[in-house]
VMD Tcl script that builds the backbone (N, CA, C; Angstrom):
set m [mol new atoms 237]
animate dup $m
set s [atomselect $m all]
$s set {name element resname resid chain x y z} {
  {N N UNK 1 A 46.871 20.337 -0.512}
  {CA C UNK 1 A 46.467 19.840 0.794}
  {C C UNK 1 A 44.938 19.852 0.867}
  {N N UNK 2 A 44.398 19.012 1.107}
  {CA C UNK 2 A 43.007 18.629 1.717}
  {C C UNK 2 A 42.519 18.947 3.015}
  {N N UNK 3 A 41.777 19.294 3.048}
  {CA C UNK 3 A 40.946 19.703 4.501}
  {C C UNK 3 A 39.512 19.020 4.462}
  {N N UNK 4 A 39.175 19.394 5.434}
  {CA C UNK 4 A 37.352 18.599 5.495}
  {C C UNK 4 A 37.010 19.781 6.656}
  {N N UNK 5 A 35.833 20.052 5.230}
  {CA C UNK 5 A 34.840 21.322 5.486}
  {C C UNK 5 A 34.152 20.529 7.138}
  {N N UNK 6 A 33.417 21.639 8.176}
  {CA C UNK 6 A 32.435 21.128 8.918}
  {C C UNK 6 A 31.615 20.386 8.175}
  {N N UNK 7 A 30.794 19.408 8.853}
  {CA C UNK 7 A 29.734 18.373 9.071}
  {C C UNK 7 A 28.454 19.769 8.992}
  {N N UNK 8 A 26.989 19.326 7.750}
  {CA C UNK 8 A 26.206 20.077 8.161}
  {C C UNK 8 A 25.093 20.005 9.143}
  {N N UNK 9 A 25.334 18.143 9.489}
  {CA C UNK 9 A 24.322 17.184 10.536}
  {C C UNK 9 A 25.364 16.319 11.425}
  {N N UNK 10 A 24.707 15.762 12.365}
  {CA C UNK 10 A 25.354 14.928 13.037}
  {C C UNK 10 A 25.672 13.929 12.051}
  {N N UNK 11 A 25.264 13.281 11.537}
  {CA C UNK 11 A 25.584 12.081 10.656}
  {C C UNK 11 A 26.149 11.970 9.402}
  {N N UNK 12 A 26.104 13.448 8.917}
  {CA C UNK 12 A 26.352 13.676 7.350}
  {C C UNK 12 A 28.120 13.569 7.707}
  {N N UNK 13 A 28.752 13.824 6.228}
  {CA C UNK 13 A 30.234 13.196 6.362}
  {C C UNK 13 A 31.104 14.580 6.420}
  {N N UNK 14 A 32.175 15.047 6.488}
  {CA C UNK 14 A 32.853 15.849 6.659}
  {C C UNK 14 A 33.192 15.716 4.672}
  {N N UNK 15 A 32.468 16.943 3.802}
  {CA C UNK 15 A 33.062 17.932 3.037}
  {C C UNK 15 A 34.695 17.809 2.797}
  {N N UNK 16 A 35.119 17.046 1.998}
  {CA C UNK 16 A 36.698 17.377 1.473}
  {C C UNK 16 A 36.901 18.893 0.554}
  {N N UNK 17 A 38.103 19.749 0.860}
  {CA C UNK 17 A 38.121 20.746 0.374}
  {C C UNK 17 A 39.392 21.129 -0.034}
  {N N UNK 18 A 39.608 21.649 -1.180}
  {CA C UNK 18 A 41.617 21.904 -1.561}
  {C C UNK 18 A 41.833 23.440 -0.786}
  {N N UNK 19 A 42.920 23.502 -0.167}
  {CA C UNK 19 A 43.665 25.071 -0.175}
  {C C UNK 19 A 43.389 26.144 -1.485}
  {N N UNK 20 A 43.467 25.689 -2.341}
  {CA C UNK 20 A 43.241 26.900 -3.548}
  {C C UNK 20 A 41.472 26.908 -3.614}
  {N N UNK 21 A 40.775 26.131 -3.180}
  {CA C UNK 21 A 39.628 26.331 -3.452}
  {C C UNK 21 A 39.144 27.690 -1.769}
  {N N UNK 22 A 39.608 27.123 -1.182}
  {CA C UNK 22 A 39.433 28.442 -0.059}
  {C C UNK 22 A 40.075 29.290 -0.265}
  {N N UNK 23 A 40.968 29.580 -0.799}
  {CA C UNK 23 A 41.620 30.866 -1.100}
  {C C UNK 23 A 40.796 31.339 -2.682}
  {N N UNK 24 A 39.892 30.572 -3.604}
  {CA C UNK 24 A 39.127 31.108 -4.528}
  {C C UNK 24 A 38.452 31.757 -3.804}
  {N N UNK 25 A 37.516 31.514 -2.430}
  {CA C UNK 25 A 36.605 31.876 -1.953}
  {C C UNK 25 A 36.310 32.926 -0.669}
  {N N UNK 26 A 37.995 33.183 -0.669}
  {CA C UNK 26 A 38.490 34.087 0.195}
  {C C UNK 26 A 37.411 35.722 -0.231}
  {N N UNK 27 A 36.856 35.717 -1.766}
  {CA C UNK 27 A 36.599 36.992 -2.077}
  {C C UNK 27 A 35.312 36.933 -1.829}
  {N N UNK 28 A 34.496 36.223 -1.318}
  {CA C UNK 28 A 32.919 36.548 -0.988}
  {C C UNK 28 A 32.887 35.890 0.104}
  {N N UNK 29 A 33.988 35.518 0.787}
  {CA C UNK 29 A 33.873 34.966 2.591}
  {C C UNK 29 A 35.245 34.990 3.458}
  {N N UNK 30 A 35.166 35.472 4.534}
  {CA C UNK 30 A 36.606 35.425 5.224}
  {C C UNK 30 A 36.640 34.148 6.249}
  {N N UNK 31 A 35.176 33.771 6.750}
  {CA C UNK 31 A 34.916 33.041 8.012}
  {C C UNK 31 A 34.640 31.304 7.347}
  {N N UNK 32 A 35.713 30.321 7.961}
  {CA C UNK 32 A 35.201 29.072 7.343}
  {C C UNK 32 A 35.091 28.085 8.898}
  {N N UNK 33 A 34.405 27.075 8.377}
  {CA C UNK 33 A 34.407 25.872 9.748}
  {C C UNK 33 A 34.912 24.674 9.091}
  {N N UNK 34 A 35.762 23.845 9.855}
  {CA C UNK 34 A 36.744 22.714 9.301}
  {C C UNK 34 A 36.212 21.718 10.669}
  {N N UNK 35 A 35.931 20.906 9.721}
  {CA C UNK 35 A 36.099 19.179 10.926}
  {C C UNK 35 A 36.489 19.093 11.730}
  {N N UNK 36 A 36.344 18.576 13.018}
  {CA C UNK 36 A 36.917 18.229 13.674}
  {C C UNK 36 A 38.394 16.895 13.516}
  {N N UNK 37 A 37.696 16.288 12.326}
  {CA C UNK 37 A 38.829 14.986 12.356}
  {C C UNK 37 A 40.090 16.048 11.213}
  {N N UNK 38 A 39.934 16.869 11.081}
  {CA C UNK 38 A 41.244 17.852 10.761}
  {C C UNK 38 A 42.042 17.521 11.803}
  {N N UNK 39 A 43.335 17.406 11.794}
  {CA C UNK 39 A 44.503 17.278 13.044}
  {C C UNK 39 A 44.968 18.725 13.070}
  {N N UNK 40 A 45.454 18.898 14.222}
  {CA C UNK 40 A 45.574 20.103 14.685}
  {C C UNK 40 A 47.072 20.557 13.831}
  {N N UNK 41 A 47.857 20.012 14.012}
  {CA C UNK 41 A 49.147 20.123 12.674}
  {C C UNK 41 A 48.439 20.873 11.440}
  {N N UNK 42 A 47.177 20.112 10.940}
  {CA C UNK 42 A 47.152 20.557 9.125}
  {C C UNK 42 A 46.104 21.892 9.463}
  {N N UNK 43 A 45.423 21.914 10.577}
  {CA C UNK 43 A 45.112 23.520 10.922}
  {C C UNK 43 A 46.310 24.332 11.140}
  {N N UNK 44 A 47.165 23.922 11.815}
  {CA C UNK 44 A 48.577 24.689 11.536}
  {C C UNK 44 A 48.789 25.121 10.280}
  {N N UNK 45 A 49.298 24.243 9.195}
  {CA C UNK 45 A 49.537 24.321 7.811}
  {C C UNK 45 A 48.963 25.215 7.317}
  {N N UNK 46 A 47.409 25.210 7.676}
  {CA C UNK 46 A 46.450 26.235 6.693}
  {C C UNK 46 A 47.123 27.770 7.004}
  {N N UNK 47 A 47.073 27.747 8.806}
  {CA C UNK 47 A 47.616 29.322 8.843}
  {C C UNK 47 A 48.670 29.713 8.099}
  {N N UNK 48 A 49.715 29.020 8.869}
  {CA C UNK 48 A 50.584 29.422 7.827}
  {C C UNK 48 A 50.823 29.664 6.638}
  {N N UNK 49 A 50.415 28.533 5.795}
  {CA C UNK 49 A 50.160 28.615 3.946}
  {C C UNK 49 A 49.134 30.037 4.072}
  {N N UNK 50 A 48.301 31.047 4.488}
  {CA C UNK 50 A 47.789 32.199 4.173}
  {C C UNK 50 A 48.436 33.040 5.041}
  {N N UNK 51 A 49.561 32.693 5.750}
  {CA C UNK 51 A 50.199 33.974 6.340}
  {C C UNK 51 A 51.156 34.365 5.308}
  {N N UNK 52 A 51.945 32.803 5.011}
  {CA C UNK 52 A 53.048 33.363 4.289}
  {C C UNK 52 A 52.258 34.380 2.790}
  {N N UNK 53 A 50.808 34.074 2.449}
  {CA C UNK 53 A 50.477 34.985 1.331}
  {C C UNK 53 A 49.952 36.327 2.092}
  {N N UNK 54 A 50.389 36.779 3.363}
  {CA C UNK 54 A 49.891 37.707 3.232}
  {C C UNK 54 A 48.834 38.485 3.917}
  {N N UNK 55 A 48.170 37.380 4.896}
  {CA C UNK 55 A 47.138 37.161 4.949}
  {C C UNK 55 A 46.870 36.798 6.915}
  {N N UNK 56 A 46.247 37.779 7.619}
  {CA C UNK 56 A 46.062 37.660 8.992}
  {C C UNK 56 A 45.033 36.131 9.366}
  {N N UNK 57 A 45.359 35.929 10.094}
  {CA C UNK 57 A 44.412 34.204 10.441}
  {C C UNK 57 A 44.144 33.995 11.701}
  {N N UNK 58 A 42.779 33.719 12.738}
  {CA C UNK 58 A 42.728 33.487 13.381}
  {C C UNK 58 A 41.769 32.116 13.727}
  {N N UNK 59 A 42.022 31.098 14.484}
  {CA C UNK 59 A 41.533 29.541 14.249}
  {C C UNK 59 A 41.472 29.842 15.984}
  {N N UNK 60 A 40.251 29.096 16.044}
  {CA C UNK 60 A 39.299 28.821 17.812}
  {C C UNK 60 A 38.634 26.994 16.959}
  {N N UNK 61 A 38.653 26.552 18.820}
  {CA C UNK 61 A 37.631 25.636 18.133}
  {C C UNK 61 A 36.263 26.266 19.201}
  {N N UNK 62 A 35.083 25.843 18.086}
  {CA C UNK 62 A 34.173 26.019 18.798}
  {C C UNK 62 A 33.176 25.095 19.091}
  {N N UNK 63 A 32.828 24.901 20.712}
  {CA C UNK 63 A 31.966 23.711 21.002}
  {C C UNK 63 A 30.255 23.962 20.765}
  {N N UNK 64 A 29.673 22.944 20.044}
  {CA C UNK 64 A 28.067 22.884 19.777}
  {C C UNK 64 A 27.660 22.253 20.964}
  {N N UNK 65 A 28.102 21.169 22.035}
  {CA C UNK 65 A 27.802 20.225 22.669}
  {C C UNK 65 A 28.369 20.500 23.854}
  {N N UNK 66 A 27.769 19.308 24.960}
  {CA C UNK 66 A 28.101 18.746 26.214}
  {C C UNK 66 A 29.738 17.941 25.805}
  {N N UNK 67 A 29.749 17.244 25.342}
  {CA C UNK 67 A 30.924 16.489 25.308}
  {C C UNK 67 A 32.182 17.072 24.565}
  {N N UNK 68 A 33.368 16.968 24.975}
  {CA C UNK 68 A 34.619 17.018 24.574}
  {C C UNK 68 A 34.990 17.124 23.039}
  {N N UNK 69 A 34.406 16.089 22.382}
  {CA C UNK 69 A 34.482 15.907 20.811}
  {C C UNK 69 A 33.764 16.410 20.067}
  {N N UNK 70 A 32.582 17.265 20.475}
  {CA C UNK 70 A 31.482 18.134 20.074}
  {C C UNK 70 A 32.219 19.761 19.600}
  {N N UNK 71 A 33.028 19.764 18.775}
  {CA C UNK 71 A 33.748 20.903 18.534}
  {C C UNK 71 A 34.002 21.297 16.387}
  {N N UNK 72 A 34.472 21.992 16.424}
  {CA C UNK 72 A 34.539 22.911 15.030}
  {C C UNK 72 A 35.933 23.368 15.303}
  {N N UNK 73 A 36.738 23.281 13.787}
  {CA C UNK 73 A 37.254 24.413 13.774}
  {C C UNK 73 A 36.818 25.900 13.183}
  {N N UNK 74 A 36.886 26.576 14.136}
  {CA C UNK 74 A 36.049 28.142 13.311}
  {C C UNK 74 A 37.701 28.940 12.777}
  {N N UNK 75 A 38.019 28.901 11.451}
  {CA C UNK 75 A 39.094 29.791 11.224}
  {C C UNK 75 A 38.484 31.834 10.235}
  {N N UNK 76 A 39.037 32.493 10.600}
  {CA C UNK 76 A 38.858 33.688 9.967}
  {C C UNK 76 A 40.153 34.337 9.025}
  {N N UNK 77 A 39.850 34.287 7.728}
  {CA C UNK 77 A 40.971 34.474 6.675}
  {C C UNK 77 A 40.890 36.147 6.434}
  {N N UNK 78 A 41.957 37.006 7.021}
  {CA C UNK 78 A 41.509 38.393 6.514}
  {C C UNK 78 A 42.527 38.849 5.571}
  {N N UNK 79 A 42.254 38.832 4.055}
  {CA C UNK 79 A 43.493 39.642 3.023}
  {C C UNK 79 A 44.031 41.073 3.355}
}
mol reanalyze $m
mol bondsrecalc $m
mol representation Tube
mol addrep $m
């Protein structure tokens, strides 16, 4: 499954990223930010796919902006 890392600018593109590559990186980071054009379903998926390993998860979105669509997903992966 694919995800798309946060945007690091307004204009730059949303970062494609695999499930096993965040779970490589689970060991020098617990805290990640995901796109907004992520659908809320495949933020579902993610929790789950690291609960069933095991693994506590908590996903917020968080707003940078005035407007509605001005948001992040902020998820926290704890082994």
């Amino acid at each position: 499954m694919k995800l798309k890392l946060a945007r690091t600018t307004l204009k730059a593109k949303p970062k494609p990223v695999e499930l096993t590559k965040i779970e490589e990186d689970l060991s020098e980071q617990s805290i990640f930010y995901f796109d907004k054009e992520n659908t809320h379903k495949e933020m579902k998926q993610l929790i789950e796919y690291f609960e069933e390993k095991g693994c506590s998860v908590y996903m917020r979105e968080v707003k940078y902006g005035m407007d509605d669509n001005e948001y992040v997903y902020e998820v926290h992966i704890i082994q």
